[in-house]
C-alpha positions in Angstrom: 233.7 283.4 166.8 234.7 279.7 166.1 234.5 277.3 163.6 234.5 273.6 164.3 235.0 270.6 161.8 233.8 267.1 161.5 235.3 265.2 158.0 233.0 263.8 156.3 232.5 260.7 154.6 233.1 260.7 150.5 229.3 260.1 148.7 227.9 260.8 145.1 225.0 262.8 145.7 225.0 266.3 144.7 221.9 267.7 145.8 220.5 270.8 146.2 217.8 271.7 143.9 216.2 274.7 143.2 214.9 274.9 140.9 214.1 271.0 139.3 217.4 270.8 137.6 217.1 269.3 134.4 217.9 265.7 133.2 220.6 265.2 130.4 223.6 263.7 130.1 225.5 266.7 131.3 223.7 266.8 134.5 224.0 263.2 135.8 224.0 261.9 139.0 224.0 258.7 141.2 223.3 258.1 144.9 225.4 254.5 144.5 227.6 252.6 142.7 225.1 250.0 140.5 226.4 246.8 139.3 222.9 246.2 137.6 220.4 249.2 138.0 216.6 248.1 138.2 214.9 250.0 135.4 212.1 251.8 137.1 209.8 252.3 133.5 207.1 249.6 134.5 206.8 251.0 137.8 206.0 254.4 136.9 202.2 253.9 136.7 202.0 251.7 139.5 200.8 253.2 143.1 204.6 252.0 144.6 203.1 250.6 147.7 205.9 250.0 150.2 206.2 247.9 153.2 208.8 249.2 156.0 208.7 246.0 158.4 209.9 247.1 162.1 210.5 244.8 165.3 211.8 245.8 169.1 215.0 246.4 168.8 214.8 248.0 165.2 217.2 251.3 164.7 214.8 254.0 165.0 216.9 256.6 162.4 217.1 254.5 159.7 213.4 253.5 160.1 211.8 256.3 160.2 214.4 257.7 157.8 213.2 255.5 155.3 209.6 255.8 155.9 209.4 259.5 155.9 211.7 260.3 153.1 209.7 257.4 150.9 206.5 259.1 151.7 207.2 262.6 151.0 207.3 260.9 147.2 204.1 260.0 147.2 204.6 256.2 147.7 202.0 254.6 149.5 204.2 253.4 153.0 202.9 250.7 155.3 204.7 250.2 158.7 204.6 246.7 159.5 205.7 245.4 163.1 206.8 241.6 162.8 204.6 240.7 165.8 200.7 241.1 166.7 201.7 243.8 168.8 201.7 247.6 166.5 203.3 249.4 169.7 207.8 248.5 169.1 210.2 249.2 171.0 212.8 250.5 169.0 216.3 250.9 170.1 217.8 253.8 172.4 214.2 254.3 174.0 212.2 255.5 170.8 208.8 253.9 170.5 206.8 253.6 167.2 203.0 252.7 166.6 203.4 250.5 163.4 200.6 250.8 160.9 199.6 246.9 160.8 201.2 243.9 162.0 203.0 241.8 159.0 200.6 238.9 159.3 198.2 241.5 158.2 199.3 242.4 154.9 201.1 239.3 154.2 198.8 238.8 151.0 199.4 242.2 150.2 201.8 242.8 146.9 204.4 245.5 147.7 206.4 247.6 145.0 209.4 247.6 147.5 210.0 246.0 151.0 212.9 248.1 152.7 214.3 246.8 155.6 216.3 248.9 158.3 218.8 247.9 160.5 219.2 247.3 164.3 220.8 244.2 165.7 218.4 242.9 167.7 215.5 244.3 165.8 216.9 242.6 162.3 216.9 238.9 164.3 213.4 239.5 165.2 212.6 240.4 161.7 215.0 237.3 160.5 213.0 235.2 162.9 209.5 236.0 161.8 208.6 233.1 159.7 205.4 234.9 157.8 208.3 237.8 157.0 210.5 235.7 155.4 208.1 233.9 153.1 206.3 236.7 152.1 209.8 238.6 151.1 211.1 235.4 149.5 207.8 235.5 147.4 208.3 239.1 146.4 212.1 238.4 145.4 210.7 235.4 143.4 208.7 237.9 141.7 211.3 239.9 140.5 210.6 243.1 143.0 212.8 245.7 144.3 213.8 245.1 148.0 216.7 246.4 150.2 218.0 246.6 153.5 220.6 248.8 155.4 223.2 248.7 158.3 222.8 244.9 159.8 219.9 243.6 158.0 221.9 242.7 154.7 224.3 240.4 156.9 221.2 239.4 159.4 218.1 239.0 157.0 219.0 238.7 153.7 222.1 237.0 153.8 220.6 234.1 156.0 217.5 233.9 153.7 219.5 233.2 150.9 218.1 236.3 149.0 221.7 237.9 148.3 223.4 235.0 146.6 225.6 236.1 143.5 224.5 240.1 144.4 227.4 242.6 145.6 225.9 244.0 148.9 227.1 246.1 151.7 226.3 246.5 155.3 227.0 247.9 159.0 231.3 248.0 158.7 231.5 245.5 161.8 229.4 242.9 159.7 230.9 243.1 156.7 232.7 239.9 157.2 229.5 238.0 157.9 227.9 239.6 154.9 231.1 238.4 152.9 229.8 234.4 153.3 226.2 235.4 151.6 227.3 237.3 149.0 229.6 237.4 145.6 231.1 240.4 146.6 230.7 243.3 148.9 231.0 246.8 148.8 232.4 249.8 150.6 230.1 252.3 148.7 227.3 254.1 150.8 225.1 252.5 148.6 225.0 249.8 146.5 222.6 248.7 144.0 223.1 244.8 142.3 219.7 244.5 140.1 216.7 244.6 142.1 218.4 244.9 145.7 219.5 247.9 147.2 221.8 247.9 149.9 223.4 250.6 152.7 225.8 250.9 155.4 224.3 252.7 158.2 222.1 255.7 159.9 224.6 257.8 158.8 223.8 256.4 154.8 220.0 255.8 155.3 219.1 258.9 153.9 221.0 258.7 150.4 219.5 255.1 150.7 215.9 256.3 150.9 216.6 258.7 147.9 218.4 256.4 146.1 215.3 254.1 146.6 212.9 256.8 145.3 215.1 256.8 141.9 214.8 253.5 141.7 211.3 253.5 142.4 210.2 256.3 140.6 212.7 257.7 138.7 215.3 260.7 139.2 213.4 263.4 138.4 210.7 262.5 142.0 214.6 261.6 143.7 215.9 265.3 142.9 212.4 266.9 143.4 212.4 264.6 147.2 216.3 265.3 148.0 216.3 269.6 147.4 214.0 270.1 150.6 215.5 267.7 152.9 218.8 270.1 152.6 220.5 267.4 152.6 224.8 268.2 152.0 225.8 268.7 148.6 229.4 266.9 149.0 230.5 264.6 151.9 234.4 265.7 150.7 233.5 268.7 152.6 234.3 269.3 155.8 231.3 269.6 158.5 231.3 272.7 160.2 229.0 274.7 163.0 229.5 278.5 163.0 229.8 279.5 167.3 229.7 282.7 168.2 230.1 284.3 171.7 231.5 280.6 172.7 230.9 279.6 176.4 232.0 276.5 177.5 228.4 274.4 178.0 228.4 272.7 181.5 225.9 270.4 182.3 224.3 267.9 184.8 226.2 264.7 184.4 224.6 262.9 182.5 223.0 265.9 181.2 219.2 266.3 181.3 217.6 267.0 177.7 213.5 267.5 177.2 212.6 266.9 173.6 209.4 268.0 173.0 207.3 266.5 170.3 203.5 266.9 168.9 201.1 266.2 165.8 203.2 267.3 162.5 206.4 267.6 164.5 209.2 266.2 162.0 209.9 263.0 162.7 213.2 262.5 160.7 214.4 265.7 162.9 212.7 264.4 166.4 213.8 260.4 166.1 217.5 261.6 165.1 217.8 264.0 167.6 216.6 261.5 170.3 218.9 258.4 168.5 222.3 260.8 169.1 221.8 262.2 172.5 220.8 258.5 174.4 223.8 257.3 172.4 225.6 259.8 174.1 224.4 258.6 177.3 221.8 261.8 177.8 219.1 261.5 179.5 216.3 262.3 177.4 212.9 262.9 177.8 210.3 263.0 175.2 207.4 264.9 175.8 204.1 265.2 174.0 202.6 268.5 173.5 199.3 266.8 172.6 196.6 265.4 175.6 198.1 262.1 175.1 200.9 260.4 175.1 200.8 259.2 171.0 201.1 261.9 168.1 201.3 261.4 164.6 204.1 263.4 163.0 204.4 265.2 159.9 204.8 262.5 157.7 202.3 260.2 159.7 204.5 258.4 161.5 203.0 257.7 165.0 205.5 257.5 168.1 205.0 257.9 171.3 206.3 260.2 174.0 208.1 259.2 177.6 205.3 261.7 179.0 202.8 264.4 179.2 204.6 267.9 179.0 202.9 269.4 182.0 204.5 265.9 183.7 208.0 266.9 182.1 207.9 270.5 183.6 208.2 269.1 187.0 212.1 268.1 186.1 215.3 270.7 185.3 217.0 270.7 181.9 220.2 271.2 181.1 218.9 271.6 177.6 215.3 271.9 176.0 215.5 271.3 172.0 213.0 271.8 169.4 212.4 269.5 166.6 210.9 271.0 162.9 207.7 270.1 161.0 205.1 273.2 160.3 202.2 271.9 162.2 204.4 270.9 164.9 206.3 274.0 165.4 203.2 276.1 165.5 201.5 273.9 168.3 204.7 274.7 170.1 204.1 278.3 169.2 200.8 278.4 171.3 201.8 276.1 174.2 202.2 278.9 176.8 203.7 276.1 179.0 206.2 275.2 176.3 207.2 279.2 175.8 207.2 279.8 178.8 209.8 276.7 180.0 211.9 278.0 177.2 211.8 281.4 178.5 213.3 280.4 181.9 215.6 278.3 180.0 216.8 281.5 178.1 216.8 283.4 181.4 218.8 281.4 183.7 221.7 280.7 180.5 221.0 277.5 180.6 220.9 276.0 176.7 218.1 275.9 174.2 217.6 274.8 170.6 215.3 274.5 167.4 216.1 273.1 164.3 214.0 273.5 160.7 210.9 275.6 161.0 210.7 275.7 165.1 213.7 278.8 164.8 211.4 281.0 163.1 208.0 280.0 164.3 209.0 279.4 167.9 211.8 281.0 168.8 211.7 284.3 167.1 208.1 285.6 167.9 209.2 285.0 171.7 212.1 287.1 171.5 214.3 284.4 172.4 216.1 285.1 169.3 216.4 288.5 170.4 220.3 289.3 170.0 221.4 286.0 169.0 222.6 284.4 165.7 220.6 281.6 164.1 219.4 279.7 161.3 216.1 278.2 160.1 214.7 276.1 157.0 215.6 278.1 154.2 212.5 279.3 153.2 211.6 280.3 157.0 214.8 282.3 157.5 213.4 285.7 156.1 211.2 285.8 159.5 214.4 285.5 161.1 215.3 289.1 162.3 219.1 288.4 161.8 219.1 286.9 158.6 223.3 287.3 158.7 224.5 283.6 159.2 221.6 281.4 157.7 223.3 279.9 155.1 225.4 277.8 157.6 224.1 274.3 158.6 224.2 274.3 162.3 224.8 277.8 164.3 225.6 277.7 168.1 225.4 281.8 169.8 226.2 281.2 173.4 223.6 279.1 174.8 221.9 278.7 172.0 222.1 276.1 168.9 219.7 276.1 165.4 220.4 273.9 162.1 218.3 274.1 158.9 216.3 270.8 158.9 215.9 267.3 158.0 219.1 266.6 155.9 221.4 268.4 158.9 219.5 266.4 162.0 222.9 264.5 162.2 224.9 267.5 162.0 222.9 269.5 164.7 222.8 266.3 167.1 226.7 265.7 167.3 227.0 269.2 167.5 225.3 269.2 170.8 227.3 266.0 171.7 230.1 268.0 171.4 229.2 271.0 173.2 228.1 268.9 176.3 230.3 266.3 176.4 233.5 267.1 174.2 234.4 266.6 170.3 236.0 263.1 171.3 232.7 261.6 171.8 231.0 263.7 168.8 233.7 261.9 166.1 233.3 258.6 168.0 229.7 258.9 167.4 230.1 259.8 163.8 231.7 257.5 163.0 229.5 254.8 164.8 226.7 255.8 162.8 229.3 256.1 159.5 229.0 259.6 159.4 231.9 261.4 159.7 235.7 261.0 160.3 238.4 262.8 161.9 
């Protein structure tokens, strides 16, 4: 048995509830440091519609990041591509079907307009003239808004709409970001009055929760953060539990199917997708549906490379499984699915499931049979080796599960570093600010 470790980045959010803990001065918490925090009492009885603009080139993680964790608190979340086209291409390959096109909802009021990151994708947004007026509007109005990785420096910054604030951003843009604003900050997250700012995918969850607080309140934020299983302390080290190690060899680059379908996580799927092409993977995305578009747990609508019966034409050096109830039981009863994954198993070549697909897929195939595993917490008493589930990522051979949403990150470098070395798993952790050695 081995244990590995990634360091991880320091953070301030202590979260794992269960039950609801209770609110008092004893049991405090914040997701950032706050120069000014936006009270979020008049908002409570509003319907905290959202707007989540997106453009090609847009980061994918911290997108749909943002728009899943946002909508699991009940905030009304409109996707919003910054031209007349809905279908984006969003960096590293992953496409996503917006809801409306930002000319369309233009005379819409918001609650909150979040903007993710992406280089390219944040100069597209920057560049969309009907965008920046209708944000500029909103600011005027004294609404939240917030942005996170390059869109501080790229958007907000060149709109004017962080002058006198203290802001953070992507680390490499931080200089830029220093001519727009009165101060800028190293903290995950930062909150100056009624913007909210964050550094990276590796941040953008503790962003979205620390959006929902402001939003909403604490109470929907702790209620929100619990089932993402997100980690408690980012002091700690990261570590994946191996046992029966094997040295993984693969295809070079390695071959990777990611199959996806209706109510398949999309946090879990997107991340999973993100890490590997950053790793130089070649990955295939493959619908389970009859077409090529699903719509995933949260509603979020992307769209696969191809058809799976089209994907079981091709080897893979790995086939992994993202979570989501509805999608992990459409997996379930894809006898083409099972049955690729059964050849996988049988030739030792590598297979994975992360969240609910452990115990809905894997283990009524038997292709947990003898092996050690994890699941989402409350799935892991259909596990039939309940030993080692209390461990975020667990790799047994040719075989690798993690728990769900708020370990996507973990579970995706750890497959980086079991196909191409732990190098390129810290260099990627800390590209996406992360981890550290």
């Amino acid at each position: 048995m081995a244990l590995r470790h990634l360091r991880i980045f320091p953070h301030t959010l202590p979260l794992t509830l269960t039950p609801k803990p209770k609110l008092n001065n004893s049991n405090r918490f914040s997701f950032f440091t706050s120069s000014l925090s936006l009270s979020s009492t008049t908002l409570m009885a509003t319907a905290h519609k959202v707007l989540v603009p997106i453009a090609d080139g847009t980061e994918p993680m911290e997108a749909v990041i943002i728009i899943d964790v946002l909508r699991r608190s009940g905030a009304d979340v409109t996707v919003a591509s910054s031209s007349a086209n809905l279908a984006v291409q969003a960096l590293h390959g992953v496409k996503i079907i917006a809801d409306a096109s930002v000319s369309d909802v233009a005379a819409t009021a918001f609650d909150l307009v979040a903007l993710p990151g992406g280089l390219q994708g944040d100069e597209n947004l920057r560049d969309c003239k009907v965008l920046e007026g209708f944000v500029k509007k909103h600011v005027e109005d004294g609404r939240l808004y917030a942005a996170v990785c390059a869109a501080p420096a790229v958007v907000l910054g060149p709109w004017g709409l962080l002058n006198g604030k203290k802001a953070t951003c992507y680390p490499a843009l931080m200089e830029k970001l220093a001519a727009y604003v009165a101060a800028t900050s190293e903290s995950r997250v930062q909150v100056d009055g009624t913007v909210v700012t964050s550094r990276a995918p590796g941040t953008t969850m503790e962003f979205a929760i620390a959006l929902i607080e402001q939003l909403i309140g604490k109470e929907k934020a702790y209620e929100v953060a619990g089932p993402l299983v997100m980690r408690s302390n980012h002091d700690d080290e990261h570590t994946f539990k191996e046992f029966n190690s094997v040295q993984w060899t693969s295809d070079n680059p390695p071959k990777i199917l990611v199959p996806i379908a209706n109510g398949s996580e999309e946090m879990e799927a997107v991340i999973i997708i993100d890490i590997l092409r950053r790793a130089k993977a070649k990955v295939v995305v493959a619908s389970v549906e009859d077409k090529l578009e699903i719509v995933a747990s949260r509603k979020v609508k992307l769209e696969a490379d191809m058809l799976l019966d089209e994907a079981t034409k091709l080897s893979y050096d790995l086939i992994v499984l993202p979570g989501g109830l509805g999608g992990a039981q459409t997996f379930a009863n894809s006898e083409t699915l099972v049955s690729l994954l059964k050849k996988q198993r049988e030739s030792n070549k590598y297979y994975g499931a992360i969240c609910a697909s452990p115990a809905l897929v894997l283990e009524p195939h038997g292709l947990l049979k003898g092996k050690k595993a994890t699941a989402f917490p409350v799935m892991c008493d259909k596990l039939s080796d309940q030993s080692e589930v209390e461990n975020r990522v667990v790799v047994d051979g040719n075989l690798i599960t993690s728990r769900g949403p708020g370990t996507s990150i973990e579970f995706a470098l750890a497959i980086v570093e079991k196909l191409f070395g732990r190098k390129l798993a810290l260099e990627l952790a800390n590209a996406v600010v992360f981890a550290r050695p």
